[in-house]
C-alpha positions in Angstrom: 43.5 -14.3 -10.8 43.4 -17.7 -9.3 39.9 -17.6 -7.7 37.0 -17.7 -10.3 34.8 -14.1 -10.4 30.7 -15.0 -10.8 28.0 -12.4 -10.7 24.4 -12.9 -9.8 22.3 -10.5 -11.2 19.3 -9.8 -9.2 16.4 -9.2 -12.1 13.1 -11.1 -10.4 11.9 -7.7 -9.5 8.4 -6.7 -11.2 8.6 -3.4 -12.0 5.5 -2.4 -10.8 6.3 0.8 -9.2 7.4 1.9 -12.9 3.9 1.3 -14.4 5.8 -1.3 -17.1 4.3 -4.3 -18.7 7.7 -6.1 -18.6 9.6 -7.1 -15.4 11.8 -4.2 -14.7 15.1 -5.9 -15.6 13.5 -5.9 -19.3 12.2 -2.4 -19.8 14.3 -1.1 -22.7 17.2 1.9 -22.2 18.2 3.4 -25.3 16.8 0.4 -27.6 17.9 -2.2 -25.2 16.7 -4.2 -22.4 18.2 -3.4 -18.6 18.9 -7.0 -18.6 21.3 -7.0 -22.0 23.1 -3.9 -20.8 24.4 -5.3 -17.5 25.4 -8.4 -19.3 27.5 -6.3 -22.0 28.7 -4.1 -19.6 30.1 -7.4 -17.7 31.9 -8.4 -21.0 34.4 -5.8 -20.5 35.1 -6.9 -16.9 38.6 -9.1 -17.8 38.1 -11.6 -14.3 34.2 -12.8 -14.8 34.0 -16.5 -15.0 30.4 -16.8 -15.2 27.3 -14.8 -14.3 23.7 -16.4 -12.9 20.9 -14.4 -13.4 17.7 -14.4 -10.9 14.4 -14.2 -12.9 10.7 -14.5 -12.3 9.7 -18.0 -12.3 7.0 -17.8 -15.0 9.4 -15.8 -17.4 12.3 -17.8 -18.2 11.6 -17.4 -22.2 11.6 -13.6 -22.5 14.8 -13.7 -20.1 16.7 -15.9 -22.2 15.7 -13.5 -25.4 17.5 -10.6 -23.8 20.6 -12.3 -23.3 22.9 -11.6 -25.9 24.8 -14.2 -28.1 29.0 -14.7 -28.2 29.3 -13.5 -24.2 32.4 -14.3 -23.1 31.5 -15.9 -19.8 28.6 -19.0 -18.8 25.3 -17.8 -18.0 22.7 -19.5 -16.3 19.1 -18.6 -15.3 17.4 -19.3 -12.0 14.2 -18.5 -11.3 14.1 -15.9 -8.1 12.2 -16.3 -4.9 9.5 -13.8 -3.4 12.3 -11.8 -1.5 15.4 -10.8 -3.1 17.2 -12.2 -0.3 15.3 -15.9 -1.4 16.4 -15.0 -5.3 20.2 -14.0 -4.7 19.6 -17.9 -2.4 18.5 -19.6 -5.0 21.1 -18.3 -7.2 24.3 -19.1 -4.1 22.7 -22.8 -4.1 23.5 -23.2 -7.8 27.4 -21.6 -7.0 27.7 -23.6 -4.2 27.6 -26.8 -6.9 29.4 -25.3 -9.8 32.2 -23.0 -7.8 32.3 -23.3 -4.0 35.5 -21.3 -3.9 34.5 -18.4 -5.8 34.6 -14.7 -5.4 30.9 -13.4 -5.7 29.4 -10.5 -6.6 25.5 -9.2 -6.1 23.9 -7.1 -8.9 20.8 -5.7 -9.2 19.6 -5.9 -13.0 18.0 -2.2 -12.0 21.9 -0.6 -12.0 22.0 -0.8 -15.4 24.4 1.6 -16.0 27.0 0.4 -13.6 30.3 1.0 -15.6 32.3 -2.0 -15.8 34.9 0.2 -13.4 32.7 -0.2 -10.1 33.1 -4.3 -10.8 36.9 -3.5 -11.3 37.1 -1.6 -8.0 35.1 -4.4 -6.2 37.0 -7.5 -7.6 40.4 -6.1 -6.5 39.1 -5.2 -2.9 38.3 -8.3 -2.5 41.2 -10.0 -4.3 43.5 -7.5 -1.6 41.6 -9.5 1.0 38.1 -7.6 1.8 35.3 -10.6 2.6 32.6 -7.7 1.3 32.7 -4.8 0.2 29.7 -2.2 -1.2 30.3 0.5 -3.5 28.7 3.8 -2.6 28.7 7.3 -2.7 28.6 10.3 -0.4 24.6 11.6 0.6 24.1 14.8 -0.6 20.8 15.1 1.1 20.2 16.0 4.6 18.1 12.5 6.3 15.4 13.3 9.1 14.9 9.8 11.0 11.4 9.0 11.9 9.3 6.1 13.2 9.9 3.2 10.5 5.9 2.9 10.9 5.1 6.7 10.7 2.7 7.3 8.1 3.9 10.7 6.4 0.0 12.0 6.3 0.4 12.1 9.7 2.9 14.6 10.3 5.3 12.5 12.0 7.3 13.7 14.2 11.8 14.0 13.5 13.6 11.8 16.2 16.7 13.1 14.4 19.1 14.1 11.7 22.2 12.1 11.1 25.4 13.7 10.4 25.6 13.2 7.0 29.3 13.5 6.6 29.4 9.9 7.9 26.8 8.5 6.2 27.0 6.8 2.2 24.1 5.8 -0.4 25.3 2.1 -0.4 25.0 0.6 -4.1 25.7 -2.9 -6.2 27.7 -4.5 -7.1 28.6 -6.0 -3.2 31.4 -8.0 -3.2 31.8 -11.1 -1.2 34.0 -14.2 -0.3 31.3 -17.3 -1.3 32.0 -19.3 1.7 31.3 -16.7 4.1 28.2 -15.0 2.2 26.5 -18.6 1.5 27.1 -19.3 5.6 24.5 -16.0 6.1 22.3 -16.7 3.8 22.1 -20.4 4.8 21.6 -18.9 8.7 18.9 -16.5 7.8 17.3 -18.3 5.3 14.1 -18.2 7.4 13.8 -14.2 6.4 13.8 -14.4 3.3 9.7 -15.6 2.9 9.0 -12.3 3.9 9.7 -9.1 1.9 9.4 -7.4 5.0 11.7 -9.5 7.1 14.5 -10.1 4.7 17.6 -7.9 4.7 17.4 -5.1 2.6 20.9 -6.3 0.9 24.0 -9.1 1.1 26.4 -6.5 3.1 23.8 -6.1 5.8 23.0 -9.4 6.1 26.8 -10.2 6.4 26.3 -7.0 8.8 24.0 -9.2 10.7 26.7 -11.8 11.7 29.6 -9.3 12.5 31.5 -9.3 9.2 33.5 -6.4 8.7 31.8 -4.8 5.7 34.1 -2.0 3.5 33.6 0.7 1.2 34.6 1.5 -2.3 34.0 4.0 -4.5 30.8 4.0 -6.7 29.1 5.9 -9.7 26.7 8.3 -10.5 26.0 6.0 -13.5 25.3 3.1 -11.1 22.0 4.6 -10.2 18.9 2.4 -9.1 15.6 2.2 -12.0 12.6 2.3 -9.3 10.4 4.9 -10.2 9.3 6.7 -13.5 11.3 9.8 -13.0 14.5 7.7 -12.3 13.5 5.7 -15.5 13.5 8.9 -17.3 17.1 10.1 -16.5 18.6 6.4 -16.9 17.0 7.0 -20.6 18.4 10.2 -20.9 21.9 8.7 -19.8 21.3 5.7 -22.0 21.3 7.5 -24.7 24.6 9.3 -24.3 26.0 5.4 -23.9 25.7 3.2 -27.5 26.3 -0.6 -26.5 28.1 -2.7 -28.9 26.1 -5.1 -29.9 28.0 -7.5 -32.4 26.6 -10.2 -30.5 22.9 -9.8 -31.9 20.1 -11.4 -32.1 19.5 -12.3 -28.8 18.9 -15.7 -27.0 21.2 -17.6 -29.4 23.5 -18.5 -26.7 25.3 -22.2 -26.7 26.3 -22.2 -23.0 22.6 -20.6 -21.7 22.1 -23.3 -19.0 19.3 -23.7 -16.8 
């Protein structure tokens, strides 16, 4: 590997759709904060050179507790934006100073259970020459496309119902050259004030610009923590999955920069 690996973990979200006290990427699975399983699970990916991890801006403290001590990578905090688009920014302006030639991948701290395989799979598409690439799986439900403004007590009305076969459930971690994916951002950075405006992820922002985007296999495991039920089966899951933790107590970290 002669280009260096980072990974920004997307964890500014607020969790407010799970009814938590804690931002989401701190709600505990199986004893453990989100946030601390994404970062151990990165530990067993061999080609990470350093991982920066979006926050909220008030919460810096209680992020740096839930990262775990002895990681074998730098970590640095940033505090995220109102969008995620303006968090996984924030965190490209810090790359673009410390490794402008990087390979990049975007996390969301809400994947906890991404196993360390899906980063493999992503790093060596993009070490084979992808410029991004998003891990996803087949859609197992049939989709019925409405109005994006239709409210569903009104009975809106079908326009549609892809074929399915061609469709995929797009998931994290997306994969990108830096140069390129810092470019976007830096050309849409006006979007990303607005939740509503800003792309939904990095691949369709690079989309937007008439990158060729690619697919690679993703995981069950990798599912997304948004609501209470899918809390409830990521606990389930979490279970079944002891971390090693040799590395505790937490925020003890020598190389935690800001």
């Amino acid at each position: 590997m002669t280009r260096e690996v980072w990974v920004i973990v997307t964890a500014a979200g607020s969790g407010s759709r799970l009814g938590a006290e804690v931002p989401k990427a701190l709600v505990p699975l199986g004893g453990h904060p989100a946030l601390t399983r994404v970062l151990i699970n990165l530990s067993q990916v061999e080609d990470v050179t350093g991982v920066i991890v979006t926050h909220p801006e008030s919460q810096r403290e209680l992020f740096a507790q839930a990262v775990p001590a002895q990681l074998p990578y730098a970590i640095h905090l940033v505090p995220g934006g109102v969008s995620r688009q303006a968090s996984v920014y924030a965190a490209l302006e810090l790359l673009s100073e410390i490794s402008p030639q990087s390979l990049v991948l975007v996390h969301d701290a809400a994947r906890a259970l991404t196993p360390p395989s899906v980063f493999e799979r992503v790093i060596e598409g993009l070490v084979e020459g992808a410029v991004a690439l998003v891990p996803a799986l087949p859609v197992k439900d049939t989709i019925k496309q409405i109005r994006p403004d239709a409210a569903i007590e009104d009975f809106p009305l079908v326009l549609g119902s892809p074929n399915r076969d061609a469709l995929r459930a797009a998931q994290t971690p997306q994969g990108f050259d830096f140069e390129r994916l810092w470019a976007v951002h830096q050309k849409a950075r006006d979007l990303s004030a607005d939740e509503a405006k800003a792309a939904p992820d990095d691949a369709a922002l690079m989309e937007a610009f008439d990158y060729p985007v690619r697919i690679v296999a993703g995981d069950e495991l990798a599912l997304k923590i948004t609501t209470m039920v899918d809390l409830k089966l990521a606990e389930i899951l979490a279970e079944e999955q002891p971390i090693n933790t040799p590395q505790l107590p937490f925020g003890q970290r020598g190389d935690l920069r800001e």
